[in-house]
N, C-alpha and C positions, 0 to 999 in steps of 0.2 A: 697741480701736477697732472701731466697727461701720458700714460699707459703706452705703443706703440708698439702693435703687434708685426709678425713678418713673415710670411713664409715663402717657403720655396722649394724646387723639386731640385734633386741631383743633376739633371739635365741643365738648369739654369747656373752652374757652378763655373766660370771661367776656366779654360781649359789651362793655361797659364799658371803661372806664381806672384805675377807682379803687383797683386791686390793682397796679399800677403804682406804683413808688418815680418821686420825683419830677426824676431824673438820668433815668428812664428815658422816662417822656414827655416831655422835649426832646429824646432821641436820636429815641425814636419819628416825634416831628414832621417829622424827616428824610428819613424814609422813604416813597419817592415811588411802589416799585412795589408793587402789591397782594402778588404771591407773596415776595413778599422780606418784604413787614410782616406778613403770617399767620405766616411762617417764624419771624418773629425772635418776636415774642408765643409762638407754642406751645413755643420754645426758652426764652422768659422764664418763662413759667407750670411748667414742669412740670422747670426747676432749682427753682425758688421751694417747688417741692415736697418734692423732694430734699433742700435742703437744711432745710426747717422739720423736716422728721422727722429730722435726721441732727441737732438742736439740741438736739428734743423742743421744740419751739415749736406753739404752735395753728396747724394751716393753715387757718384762717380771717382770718389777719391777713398776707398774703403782702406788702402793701404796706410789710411792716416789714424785710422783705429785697429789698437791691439785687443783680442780678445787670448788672455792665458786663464789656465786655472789656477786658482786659489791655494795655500795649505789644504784645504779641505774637499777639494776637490769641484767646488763651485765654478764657474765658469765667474770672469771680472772683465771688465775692461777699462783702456783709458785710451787719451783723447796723446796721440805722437805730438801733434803741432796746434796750433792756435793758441795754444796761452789758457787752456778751461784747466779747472784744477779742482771742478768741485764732485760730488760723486756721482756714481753712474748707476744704476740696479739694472741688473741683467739676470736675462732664466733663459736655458732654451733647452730644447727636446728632440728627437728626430722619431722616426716610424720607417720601416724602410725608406725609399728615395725622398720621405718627405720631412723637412726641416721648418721648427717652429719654434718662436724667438720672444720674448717681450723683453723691454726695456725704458727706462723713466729718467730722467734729469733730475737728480735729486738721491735721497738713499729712503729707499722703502723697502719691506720685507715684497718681495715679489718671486711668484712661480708658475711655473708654465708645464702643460705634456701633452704629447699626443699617442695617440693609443689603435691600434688598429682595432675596428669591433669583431674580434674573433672568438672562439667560443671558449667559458671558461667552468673547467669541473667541478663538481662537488666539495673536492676538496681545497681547491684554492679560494673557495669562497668560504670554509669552513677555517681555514687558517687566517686570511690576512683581513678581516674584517669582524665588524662588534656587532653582538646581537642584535642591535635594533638596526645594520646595515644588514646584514644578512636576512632579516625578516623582512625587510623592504626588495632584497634582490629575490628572495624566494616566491614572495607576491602574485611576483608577474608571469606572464605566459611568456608569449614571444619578446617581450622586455626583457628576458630577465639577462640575456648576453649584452643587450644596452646599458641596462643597469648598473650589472658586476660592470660594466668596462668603465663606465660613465664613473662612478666610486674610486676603481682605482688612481684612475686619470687625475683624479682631484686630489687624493690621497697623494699622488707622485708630486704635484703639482705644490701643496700645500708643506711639505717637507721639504722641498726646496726652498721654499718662501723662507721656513724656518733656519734652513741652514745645513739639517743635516741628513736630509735624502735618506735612502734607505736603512740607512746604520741606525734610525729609530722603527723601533715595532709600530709596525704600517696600522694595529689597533688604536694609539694612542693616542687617533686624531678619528674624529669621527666626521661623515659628509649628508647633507642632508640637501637635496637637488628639486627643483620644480622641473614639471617634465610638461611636453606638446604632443600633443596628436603628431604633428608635423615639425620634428624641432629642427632640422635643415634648415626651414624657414628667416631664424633668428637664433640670435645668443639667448641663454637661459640661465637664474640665476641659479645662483648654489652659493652653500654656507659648511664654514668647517671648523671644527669644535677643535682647538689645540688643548697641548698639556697646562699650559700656564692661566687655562682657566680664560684667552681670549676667542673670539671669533672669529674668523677669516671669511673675507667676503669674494666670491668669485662670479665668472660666466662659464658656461660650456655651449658648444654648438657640435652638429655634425655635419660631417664634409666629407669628400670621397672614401667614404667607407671608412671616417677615421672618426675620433672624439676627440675633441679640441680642450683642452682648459685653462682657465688661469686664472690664479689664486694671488691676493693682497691681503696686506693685514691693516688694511685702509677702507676704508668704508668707495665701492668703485660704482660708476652711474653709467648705464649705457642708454642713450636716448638717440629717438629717430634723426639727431639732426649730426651724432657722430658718425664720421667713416667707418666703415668698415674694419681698416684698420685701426683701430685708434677704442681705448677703451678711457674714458675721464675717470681720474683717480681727485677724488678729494679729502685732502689731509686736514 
């Protein structure tokens, strides 16, 4: 099984509707406030993307993939036309104008987030993290806003995987991350300690001023001879 990351700016969002599945423009029509309806289209367009490559579908026919939420508010998608019927894993995240997506052929626990590296207080790292995270973000000097961000990220990241996103206490999963001099450079691993007593294997990287993640509960390989987009998941 192969991972296929996606991202994209609000600027690359089609001015149009017509890549719109048609479930999606009546939710759309719902949508009263300006930053809420930019949010949810650059969240529509750039899973649509995700998942067309994670098919091997043309991204030029995105109207052929729906992306609604779940009961539980998870993000889903399926395939309008061609006859596919088997499942799809979907995660995706935004950060201001920027939107970021993974998706697989197949059903795996899968999660994604992107996080702007802005500065975080004393006390948000005193509430939404576990002692031996907190000692690790305390540590560092000028790391330590990389750090806290880089934990969260994976945290948001790895509760998606699970299913249920914030509505679990953000402690209950613990992140333990290898870090570079230079991590812009390349993806870098990290591991996340869930409730059920398994592991979660992810990457993180940095990018325009932002932390990248994404979290599997499959053991995931990233080697010099995969794209960039694309992270090899092995079940």
């Amino acid at each position: 099984m192969r991972v296929h990351l996606a991202r994209a700016s609000a600027s690359e969002v089609p001015a149009g509707d017509g890549w719109l599945a048609p479930n999606e423009t009546q939710i759309q029509a719902e949508l009263r406030f300006p930053r809420r309806l930019a949010d949810w289209r650059l969240g529509r367009w750039v899973a649509k993307r995700a998942v067309a490559a994670a098919l091997g579908m043309d991204p030029a026919r995105p109207e052929r993939i729906e992306v609604l939420a779940g009961p539980g508010g998870a993000p889903g998608a399926r395939l309008l036309a061609g006859g596919r019927t088997g499942p799809i894993s979907l995660s995706l995240s935004h950060s201001g104008d920027d939107g970021f997506a993974v998706a697989a052929s197949g059903d795996v626990e899968l999660g994604c987030d992107v996080e702007s590296l802005e500065p975080r207080s004393e006390d948000f790292v005193a509430d939404y993290f576990t002692d031996v995270e907190r000692d690790w973000i305390r540590a560092a000097d000028e790391a330590r806003s990389l750090r806290a961000n880089l934990l969260w990220s994976a945290k948001e990241s790895a509760l998606k995987a699970l299913g249920e996103g914030l509505r679990m206490d953000t402690r209950a999963v613990e992140v333990s991350a290898s870090l570079d001099p230079e991590p812009q450079a390349r993806w870098l691993s990290l591991r996340v300690a869930v409730p059920d007593g398994r592991t979660f294997a992810g990457f993180w990287r940095i990018a325009e001023e932002r932390v990248w993640t994404v979290v599997a509960a499959v053991p995931i390989r990233w080697g010099p001879n995969v794209p960039q987009t694309e992270l090899d998941v092995s079940l």
